[in-house]
N, C-alpha and C positions, 0 to 999 in steps of 0.2 A: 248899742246892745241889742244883740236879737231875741224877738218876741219870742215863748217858749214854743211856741205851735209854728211858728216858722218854717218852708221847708227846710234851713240847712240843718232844723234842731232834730226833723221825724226822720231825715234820712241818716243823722249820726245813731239814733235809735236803733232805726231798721238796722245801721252796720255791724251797731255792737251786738246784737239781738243774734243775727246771723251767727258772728263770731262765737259767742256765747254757745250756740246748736252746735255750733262745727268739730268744735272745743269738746263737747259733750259726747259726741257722735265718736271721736278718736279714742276719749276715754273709755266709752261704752266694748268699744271694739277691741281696742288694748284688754280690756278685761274680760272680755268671752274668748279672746285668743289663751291667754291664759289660766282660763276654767278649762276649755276644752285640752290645754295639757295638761294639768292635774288630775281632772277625772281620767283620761288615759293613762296615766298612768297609773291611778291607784286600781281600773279595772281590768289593767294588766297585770297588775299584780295579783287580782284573784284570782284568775283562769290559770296561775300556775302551777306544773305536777309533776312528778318527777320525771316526767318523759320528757326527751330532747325538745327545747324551746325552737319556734319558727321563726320566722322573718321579726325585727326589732323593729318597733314604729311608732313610740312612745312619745319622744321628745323631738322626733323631725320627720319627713318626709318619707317613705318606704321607699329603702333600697333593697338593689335586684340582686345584691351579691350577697349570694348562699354563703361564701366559708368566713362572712364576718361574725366575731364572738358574740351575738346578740345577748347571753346571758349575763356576761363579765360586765358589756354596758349597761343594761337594765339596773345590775347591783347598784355600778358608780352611781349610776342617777338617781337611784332613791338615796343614794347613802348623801349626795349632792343637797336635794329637798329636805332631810333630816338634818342636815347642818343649818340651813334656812330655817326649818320652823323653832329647832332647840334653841335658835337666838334671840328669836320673834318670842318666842318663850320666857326665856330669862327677861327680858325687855317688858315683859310684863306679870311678871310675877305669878309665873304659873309654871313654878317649881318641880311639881309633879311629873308633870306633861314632860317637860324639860328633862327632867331624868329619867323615862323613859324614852324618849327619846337618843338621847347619850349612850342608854343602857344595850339598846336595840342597833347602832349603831355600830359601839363594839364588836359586837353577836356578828352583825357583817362585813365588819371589817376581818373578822378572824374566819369569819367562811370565806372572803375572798384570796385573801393570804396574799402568795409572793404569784397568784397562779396570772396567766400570760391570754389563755384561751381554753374555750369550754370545757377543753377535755382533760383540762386540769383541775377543775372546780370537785370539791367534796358532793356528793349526791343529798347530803344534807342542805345545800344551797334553795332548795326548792324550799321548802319551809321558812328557810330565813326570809325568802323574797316574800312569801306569802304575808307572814308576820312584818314587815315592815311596810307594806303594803298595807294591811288595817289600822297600823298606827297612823300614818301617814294621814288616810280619811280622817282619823280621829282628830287629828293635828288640823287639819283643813275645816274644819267644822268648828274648832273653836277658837283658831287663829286666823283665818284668813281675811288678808287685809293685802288689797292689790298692788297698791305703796307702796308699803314694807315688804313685802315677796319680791316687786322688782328691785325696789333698793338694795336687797340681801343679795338678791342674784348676779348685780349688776357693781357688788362691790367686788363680792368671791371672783368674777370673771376677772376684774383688774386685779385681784390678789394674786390669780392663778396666768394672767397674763406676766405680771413682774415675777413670779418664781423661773419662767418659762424661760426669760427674757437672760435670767440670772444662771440659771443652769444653762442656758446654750453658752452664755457667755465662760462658764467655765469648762463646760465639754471642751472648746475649741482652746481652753487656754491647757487645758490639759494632753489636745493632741498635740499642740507645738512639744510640747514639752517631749511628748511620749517622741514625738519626730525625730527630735534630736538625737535621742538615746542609740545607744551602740547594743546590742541583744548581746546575751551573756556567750552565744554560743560562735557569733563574728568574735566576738571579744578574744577567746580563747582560739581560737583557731590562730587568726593573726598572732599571739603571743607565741604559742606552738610554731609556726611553720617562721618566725624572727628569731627565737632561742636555735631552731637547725640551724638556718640559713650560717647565721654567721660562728657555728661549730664545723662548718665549710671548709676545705681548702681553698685558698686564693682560683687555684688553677679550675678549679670543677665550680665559679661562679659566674662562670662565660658562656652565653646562650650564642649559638650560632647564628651561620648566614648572616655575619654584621655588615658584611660587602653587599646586601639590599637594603640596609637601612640609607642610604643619599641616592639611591637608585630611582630616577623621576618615571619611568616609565611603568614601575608597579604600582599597585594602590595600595596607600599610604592613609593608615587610621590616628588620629590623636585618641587618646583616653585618658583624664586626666581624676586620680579617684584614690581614695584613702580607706577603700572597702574592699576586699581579696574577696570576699563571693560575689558581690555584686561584679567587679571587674571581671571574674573569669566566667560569668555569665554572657557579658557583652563579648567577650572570645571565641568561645566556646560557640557560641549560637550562629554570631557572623563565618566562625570557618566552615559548622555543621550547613549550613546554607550556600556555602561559595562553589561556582563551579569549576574553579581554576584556585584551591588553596596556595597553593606553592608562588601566586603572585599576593599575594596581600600580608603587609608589613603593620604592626600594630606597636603604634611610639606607644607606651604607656608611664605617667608622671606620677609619682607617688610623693605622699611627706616624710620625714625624716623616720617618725615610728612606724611606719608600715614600709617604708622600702625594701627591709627584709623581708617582709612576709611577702610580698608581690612578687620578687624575685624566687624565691622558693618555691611558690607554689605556680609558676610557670616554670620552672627547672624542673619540678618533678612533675608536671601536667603541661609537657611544649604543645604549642597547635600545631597537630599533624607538619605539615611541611611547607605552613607559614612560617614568618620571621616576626621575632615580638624581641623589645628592648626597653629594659625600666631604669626610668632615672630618677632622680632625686631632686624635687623642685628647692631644695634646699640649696642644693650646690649651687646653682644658678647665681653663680657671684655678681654678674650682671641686674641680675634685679632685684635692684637695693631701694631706696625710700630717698635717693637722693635722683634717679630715675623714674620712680614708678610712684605716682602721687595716692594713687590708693594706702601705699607701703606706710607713704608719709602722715594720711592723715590715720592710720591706724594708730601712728606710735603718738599723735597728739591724745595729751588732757585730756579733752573733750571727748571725743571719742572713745576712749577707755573709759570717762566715766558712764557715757553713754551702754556701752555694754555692759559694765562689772558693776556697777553698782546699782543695788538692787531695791532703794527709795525711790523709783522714778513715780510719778504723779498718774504719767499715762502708762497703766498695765495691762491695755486691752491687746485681744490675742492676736490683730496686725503689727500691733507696736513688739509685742513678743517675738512673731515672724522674722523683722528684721535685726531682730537680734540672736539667732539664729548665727552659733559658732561657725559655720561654711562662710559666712561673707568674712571672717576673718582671716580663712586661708587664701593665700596665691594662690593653689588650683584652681579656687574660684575664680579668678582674673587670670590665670594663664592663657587663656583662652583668646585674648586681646592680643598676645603676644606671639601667634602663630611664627611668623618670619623670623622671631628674632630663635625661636628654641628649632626651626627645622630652616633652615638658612638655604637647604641644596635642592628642597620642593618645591613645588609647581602650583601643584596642589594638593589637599589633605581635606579625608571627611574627617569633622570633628564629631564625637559621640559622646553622651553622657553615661556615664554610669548603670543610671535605674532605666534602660533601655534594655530591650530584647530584638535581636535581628530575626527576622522569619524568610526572608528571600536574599538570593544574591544580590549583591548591591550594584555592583559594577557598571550596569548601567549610567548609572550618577556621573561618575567620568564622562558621558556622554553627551551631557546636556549641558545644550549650548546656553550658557549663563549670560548673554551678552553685554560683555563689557561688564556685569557686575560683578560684584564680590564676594557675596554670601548668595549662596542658593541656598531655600527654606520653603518650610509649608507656613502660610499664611494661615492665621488663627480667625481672622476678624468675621467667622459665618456669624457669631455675635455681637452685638457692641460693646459690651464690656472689655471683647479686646483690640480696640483703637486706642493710640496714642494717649487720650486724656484718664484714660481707665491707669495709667502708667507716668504721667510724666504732668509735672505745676505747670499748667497755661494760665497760673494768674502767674506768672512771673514774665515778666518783657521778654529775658533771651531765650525763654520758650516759646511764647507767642508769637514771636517773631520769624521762627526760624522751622518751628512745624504746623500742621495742619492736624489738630485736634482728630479729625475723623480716620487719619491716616491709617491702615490695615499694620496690627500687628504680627509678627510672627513667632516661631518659637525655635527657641535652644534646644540640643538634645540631638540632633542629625540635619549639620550643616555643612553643605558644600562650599569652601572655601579656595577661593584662585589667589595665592599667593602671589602671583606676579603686579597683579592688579591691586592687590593690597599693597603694595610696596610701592607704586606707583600714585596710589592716591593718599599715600602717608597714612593708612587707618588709622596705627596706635597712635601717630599726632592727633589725631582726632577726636580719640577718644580720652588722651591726656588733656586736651584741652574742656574740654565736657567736666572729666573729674577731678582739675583744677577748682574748674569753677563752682563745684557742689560739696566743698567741703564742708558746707555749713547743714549738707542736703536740704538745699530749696531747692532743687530743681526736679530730684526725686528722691525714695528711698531708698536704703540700701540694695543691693541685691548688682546681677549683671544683668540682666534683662533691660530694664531703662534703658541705661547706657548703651548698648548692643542697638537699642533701637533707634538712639542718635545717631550714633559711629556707624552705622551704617544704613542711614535714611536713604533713600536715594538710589543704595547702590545693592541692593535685595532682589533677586529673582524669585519669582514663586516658583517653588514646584508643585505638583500634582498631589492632591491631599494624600493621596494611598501609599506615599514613598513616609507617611510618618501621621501614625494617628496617635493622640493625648490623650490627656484624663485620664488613663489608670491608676491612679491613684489618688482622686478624687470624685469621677463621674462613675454613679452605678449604673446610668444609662445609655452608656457605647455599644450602638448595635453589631450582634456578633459577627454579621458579615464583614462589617468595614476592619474590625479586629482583622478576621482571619484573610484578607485579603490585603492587610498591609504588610510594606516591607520592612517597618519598624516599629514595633507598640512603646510608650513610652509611659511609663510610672509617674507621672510627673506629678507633685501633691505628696501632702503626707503619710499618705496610707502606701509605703511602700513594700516590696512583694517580700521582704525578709524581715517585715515587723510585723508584732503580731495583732497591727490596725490594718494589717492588708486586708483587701476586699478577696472574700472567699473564690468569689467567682470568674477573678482575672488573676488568680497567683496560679495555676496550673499551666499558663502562660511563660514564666518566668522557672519556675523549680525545676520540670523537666531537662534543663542547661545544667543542673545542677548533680553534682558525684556522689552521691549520695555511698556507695559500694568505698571511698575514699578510705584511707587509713584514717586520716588528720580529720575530714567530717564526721565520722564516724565517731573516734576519740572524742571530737567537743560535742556529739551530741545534735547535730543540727537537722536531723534525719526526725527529731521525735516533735 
């Protein structure tokens, strides 16, 4: 036992003694941080007057930017602190306070309203600030307790953190949703220009020049889409941009209920003196579910119930995404299927739908793919888009067989060498991939994954400005890279024909658009 005078006893002294100041010293300091925002704030709240308010610097550090609403926040923030002391209030029984407090809060909650920025605020606002401002001192003079102001403050933030948390999560589950949707004015259009079509004669539903459709030495478009504006947008834009129309042929694949309509509104709008031909991925007797294991695992149990039923446990807005009626069309998988729908080609750009062409493309024929199969613009300038951002490396036959860091690319304008694809058996490849994912371990729904297995290896980059993304998801695409590519793509939900499209890239995409139409006109798609 040690003596009490001991050094190890004077030095545990001195330690805790230290601690003790240090301890005091954070708290001392924590609470003049604190005084000093209160007093600032309630002595900004004097100085105010009806005349336009200046720089905000109450509750943080003075920012330089002039057109933020310093007033709108001012309100929030006392109306913030009045929520704090009316509870500090109530918690100790000073009723009074408490209901002025509540009362005066009102009074600013109804001066701020629904308004957005300063110049929406009533001119009565000045008063209100005034008056809430002298309460506030009031409130601080007879409640103020350092504790309890941080604990209020510090719980509302986690209050206001989980509200934040819970509306992002329904925004986003709300855009799938909106995503999915058909606008009432596609809607009617397609119904209109399918009720003509087939009030048709047999003889007048025959598009010409069908002698360039197996013709290898023109350039030859896949399009594969269930949307008549969107498709006669990617038309329409690629011929306005060709400088040799009269060579470019455009396969376009439709499903059973819009094949009328795609056909009619290319009958009565041909491109110039291209060649365009629509088929019906229905017909395709050939791609049945005893071939095409997607087919198959669509028509299994599981998988229906996976889609249609609507007690799933996980409803977050990813889980939403892949459920997402597109992965249950064939046009979505057509695409795997090049060889087998255009058997006399060489090659074929493939395009998607929610694309716009802005230059000739012809080029692209050009470029030497060596030896590979898909030429593409590679996406990975971030990491988000490598391999593991897309595809289960906790699972062995993924770990195995790719490299996590591996560069993704993107769908939507692919150069395709069908020789080569046939050659190295692609759609074996990629049957064998979604063989083995019918449980999806290996990834989610969707064709991108897959696309990215089936043809590991054998991808060419091309030059990013032959296809820039995010349109429909990034507000931050610089305009030059826009206006100097040869293909913008919509990719994301906010597409240019819903009305989550981003204001500032759908002038992009309309312009392709008929606006002078009979049948646009009729459903309205011009308002």
């Amino acid at each position: 036992m040690f003596h009490e005078c001991s050094p190890i006893v004077t030095y545990t002294k001195l330690r805790d003694k230290r601690r003790e100041n240090r301890a005091a010293d954070l708290v001392k300091n924590d609470n003049n941080v604190i005084i000093k925002l209160e007093n600032a704030a309630i002595e900004r709240s004097k100085s105010v007057d009806s005349a336009v308010l200046g720089k905000y610097s109450i509750w943080r550090k003075e920012n330089d930017n002039e057109n933020i609403d310093t007033t709108i926040r001012l309100v929030r923030d006392q109306m913030i602190m009045a929520r704090v002391y009316m509870s500090i209030a109530t918690m100790k029984n000073k009723t009074q306070l408490a209901h002025e407090l509540q009362s005066q809060l009102k009074e600013s909650q109804r001066a701020l309203g629904d308004a957005t920025a300063d110049a929406d605020l009533n001119h009565s606002v000045a008063e209100k600030i005034k008056a809430m401002g002298q309460l506030l001192s009031k409130a601080k003079e007879q409640l103020y307790d350092c504790k309890l102001v941080t604990g209020k403050l510090r719980a509302m933030l986690q209050s206001a953190d989980e509200q934040v948390r819970s509306l992002k999560k329904q925004s986003m589950f709300l855009s799938q949703i909106a995503a999915k949707t058909i606008p009432n004015g596609i809607h009617c259009l397609s119904m209109r220009l399918t009720i003509d079509y087939y009030l048709l004669p047999l003889e007048k539903r025959v598009f010409p020049r069908r002698e360039n459709l197996e013709n290898p030495d023109l350039y030859h478009y896949a399009l594969f889409s269930d949307n008549v504006l969107a498709a006669s947008v990617v038309v329409n834009s690629t011929i306005k941009n060709a400088k040799e129309p009269e060579k470019h042929v455009f396969h376009l694949v439709s499903d059973k209920l819009n094949f009328g309509a795609m056909n009619m509104w290319f009958l009565l709008n041909p491109p110039g003196k291209a060649t365009i031909h629509v088929e019906n991925v229905d017909e395709f007797k050939w791609l049945n579910s005893s071939y095409c294991p997607v087919l198959r695992q669509l028509e299994s149990a599981a998988m229906k119930e996976y889609y249609f039923k609507s007690d799933h446990q996980t409803t977050g807005s990813s889980n939403l995404k892949y459920r997402n009626p597109k992965y249950l069309s064939m046009l979505n998988h057509l695409r795997f299927y090049l060889p087998q729908v255009y058997p006399k080609l060489n090659k074929i750009l493939f395009l998607d739908d929610d694309i716009v062409v802005q230059k000739d493309l012809t080029g692209l024929w050009k470029v030497d793919l060596n030896g590979k199969v898909n030429g593409a613009v590679e996406t990975c300038g971030e990491s988000f888009h490598r391999f593991d951002k897309y595809l289960n490396f906790s699972n062995p036959h993924i770990a195995r067989n790719f490299d996590p860091n591996a560069c993704g690319w993107a769908y939507g304008m692919n150069m395709f060498d069908l020789d080569v694809w046939k050659k190295k058996d692609i759609t074996g490849i990629y049957h064998k991939w979604q063989n083995m994912n019918e449980d999806r371990v290996l990834w989610k729904l969707g064709t991108l994954p897959p696309g990215l297995m089936t043809f590991y290896g054998l991808t060419h980059p091309l030059d990013k400005s032959w296809h820039v993304l995010g349109l429909g998801y990034n507000p931050s695409i610089d305009k030059r890279d826009i206006e100097k590519a040869a293909v913008i793509h919509y990719n994301g939900n906010m597409k240019p024909w819903l009305e989550l499209a981003m204001t500032k890239y759908r002038s992009y995409w309309v312009k392709y658009i008929k606006f002078d139409h009979p049948y646009v006109r009729g459903c309205k798609l011009g308002e």
